[in-house]
N, C-alpha and C positions, 0 to 999 in steps of 0.2 A: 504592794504598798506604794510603789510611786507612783502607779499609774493614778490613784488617788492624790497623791501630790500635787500632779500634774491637773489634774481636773480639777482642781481648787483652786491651783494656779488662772488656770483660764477664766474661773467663772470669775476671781475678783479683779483679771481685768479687763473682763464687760462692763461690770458693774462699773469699774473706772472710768471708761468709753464712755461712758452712761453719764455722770457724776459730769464730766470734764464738757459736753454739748451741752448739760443742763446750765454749769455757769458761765459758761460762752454766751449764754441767749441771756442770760439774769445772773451777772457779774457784781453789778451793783447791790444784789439783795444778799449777798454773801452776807455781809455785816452792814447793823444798821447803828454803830455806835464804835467809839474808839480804843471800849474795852473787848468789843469782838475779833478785831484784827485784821484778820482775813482768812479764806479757805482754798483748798484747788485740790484737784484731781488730774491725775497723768496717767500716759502711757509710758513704759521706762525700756528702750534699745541698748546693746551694747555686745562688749564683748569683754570676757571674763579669764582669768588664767585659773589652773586649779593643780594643789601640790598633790602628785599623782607619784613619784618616784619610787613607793615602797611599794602600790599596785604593779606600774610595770614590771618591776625586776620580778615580781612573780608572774607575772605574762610571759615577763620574755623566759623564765628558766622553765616554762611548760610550753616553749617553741610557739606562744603566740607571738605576733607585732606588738610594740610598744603602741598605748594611743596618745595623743595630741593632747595634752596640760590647755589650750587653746579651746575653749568653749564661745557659742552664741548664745547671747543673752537677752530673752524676752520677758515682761514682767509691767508691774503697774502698780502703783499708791498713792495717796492722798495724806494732806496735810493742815493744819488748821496753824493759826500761827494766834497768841494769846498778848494782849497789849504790844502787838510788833517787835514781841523780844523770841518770846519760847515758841518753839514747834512742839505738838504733838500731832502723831500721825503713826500710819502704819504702809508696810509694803509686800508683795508679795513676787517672786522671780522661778523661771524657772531655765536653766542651761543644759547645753547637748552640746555634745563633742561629735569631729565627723567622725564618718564610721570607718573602720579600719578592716582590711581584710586577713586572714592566716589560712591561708589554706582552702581548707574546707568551709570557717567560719568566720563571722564578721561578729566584730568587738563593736561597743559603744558604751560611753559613758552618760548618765540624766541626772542631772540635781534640780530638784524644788524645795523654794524655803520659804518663810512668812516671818518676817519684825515687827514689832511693835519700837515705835522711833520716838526719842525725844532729842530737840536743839535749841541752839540757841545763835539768834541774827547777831553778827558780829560790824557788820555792815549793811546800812540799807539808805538806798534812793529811793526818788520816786519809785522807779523802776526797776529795777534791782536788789535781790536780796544775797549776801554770802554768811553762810551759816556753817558749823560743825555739829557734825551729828553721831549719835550714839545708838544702834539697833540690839534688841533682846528678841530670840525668836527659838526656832526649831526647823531641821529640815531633813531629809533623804535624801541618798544617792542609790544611784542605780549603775550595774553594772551589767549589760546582758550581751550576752554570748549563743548567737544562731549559727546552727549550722544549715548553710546552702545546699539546698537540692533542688534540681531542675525540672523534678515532678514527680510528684505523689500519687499514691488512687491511697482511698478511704480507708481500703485494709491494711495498707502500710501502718500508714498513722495510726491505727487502733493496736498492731505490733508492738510499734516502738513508737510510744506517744512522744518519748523527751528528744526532742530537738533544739529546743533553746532553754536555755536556764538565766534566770536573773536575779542575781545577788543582789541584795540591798543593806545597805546601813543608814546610819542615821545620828542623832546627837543633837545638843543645845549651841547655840549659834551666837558672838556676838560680831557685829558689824560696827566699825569705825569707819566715816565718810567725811568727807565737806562736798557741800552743792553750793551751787549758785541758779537762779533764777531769775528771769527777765518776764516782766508782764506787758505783752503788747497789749494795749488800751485801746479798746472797741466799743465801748461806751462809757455814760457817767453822767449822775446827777446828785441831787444835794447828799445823799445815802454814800455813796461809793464810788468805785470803778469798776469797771471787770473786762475782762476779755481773756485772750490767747495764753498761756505761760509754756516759756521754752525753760530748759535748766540744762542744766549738764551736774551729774556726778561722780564723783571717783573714792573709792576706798579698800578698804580689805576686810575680809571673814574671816574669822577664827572657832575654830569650835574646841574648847575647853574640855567637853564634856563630850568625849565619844560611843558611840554605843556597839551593838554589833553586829555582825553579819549574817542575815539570816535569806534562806531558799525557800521560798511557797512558808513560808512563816517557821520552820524550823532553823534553829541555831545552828551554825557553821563555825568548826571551830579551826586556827591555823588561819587568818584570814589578818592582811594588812592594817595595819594601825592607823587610820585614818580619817577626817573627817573632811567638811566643808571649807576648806583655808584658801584661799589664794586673794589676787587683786582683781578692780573688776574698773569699768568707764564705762557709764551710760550718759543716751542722749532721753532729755525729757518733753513732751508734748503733752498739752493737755488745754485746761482752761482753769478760772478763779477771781476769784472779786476782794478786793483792799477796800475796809472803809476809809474817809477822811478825817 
């Protein structure tokens, strides 16, 4: 299941990539009116904490290492902004913790999730926008656990196929944030402006709604109460066009 997380993750931010060059070159056609507002698309960096304390203490009472609350954060979204007040948009992230060794076996943690975002600009210049924001979504996490061996032949593995397992869970997601955004201005004419947009975000996830634990799609039962929660800081790149 997450490995599909993960590929969705990625394909939406190509499309982002994609979105954010198209209004870098045609910034000013974003909006051609002052009820349009403005649009942009980004790429979203950072780094993430995630509340892991009830997984551990069951790592460590089965003699694995505790792993690192400490995630990197890759990911991407876009956002339209309506009369220069409301945001609507959406975003998609995905994080990985490093990998931990026990032994035999190496631990790692994967989370991917998707929002659907609404805000509202509480401050804006030319150039600048500071906004608070509000995400509804759904995501997965992944837990998997290899065990290391220094080499196999074919007939092993057809033996004993299980050498790694990965647990996964999952749940409904909400996201509280503030961003701020800066538009470096690379072109403009009677329509617009557009160019570059940098941002920075900071918030937290919460998941309400947790779901449960399951291996190759069967239910596991005895398994940590947990979902998607911790704090996150990301940096923003991209592009986007402001009408006048």
């Amino acid at each position: 299941m997450y490995e599909k997380v993960k590929a969705g993750v990625l394909f939406a931010v190509v499309v982002v990539v994609m979105i954010s060059f198209a209004r870098f070159s045609q910034g000013q056609e974003v909006a051609t009116s002052a009820k349009q507002g403005a649009g942009m698309g980004y790429a979203m960096f950072g780094v993430g904490t995630l509340d892991i304390k009830d997984l551990n203490a069951k790592l460590e009472s089965k003699g694995y290492t505790a792993i690192s609350d400490n995630l990197i954060s890759m990911g991407g979204g876009g956002h339209g902004i309506i009369k220069n007040k409301v945001i609507i948009g959406g975003e998609g992230h995905a994080l990985v913790s490093e990998e931990t060794t026990s032994g035999h076996h190496t631990t790692r943690i994967g989370v991917g999730y998707g929002l659907f975002d609404l805000g509202y600009i509480v401050y804006s210049s030319k150039d600048v926008r500071v906004y608070p924001l509000i995400g509804l979504g759904g995501g997965g996490l992944s837990l998997r656990i290899v065990e290391e061996e220094t080499s196999l032949s074919f007939d092993e593995v057809l033996d004993n196929p299980r050498r790694s397992a990965e647990l996964v869970t999952g749940g409904f997601l909400v996201n509280l944030a503030l961003g701020v955004d800066y538009l470096l201005q690379l072109n403009e004419d009677e329509r617009g402006r557009g160019g570059l947009v940098f941002g920075l975000r900071a918030g937290y996830t919460l998941s309400p709604v947790k779901g449960d634990w399951n291996l190759d799609e069967v239910a596991i039962s005895g398994g940590p109460d947990m979902g998607i929660t911790g704090m996150y800081v990301r940096l923003m790149i991209g592009g986007g066009g402001f009408s006048k």
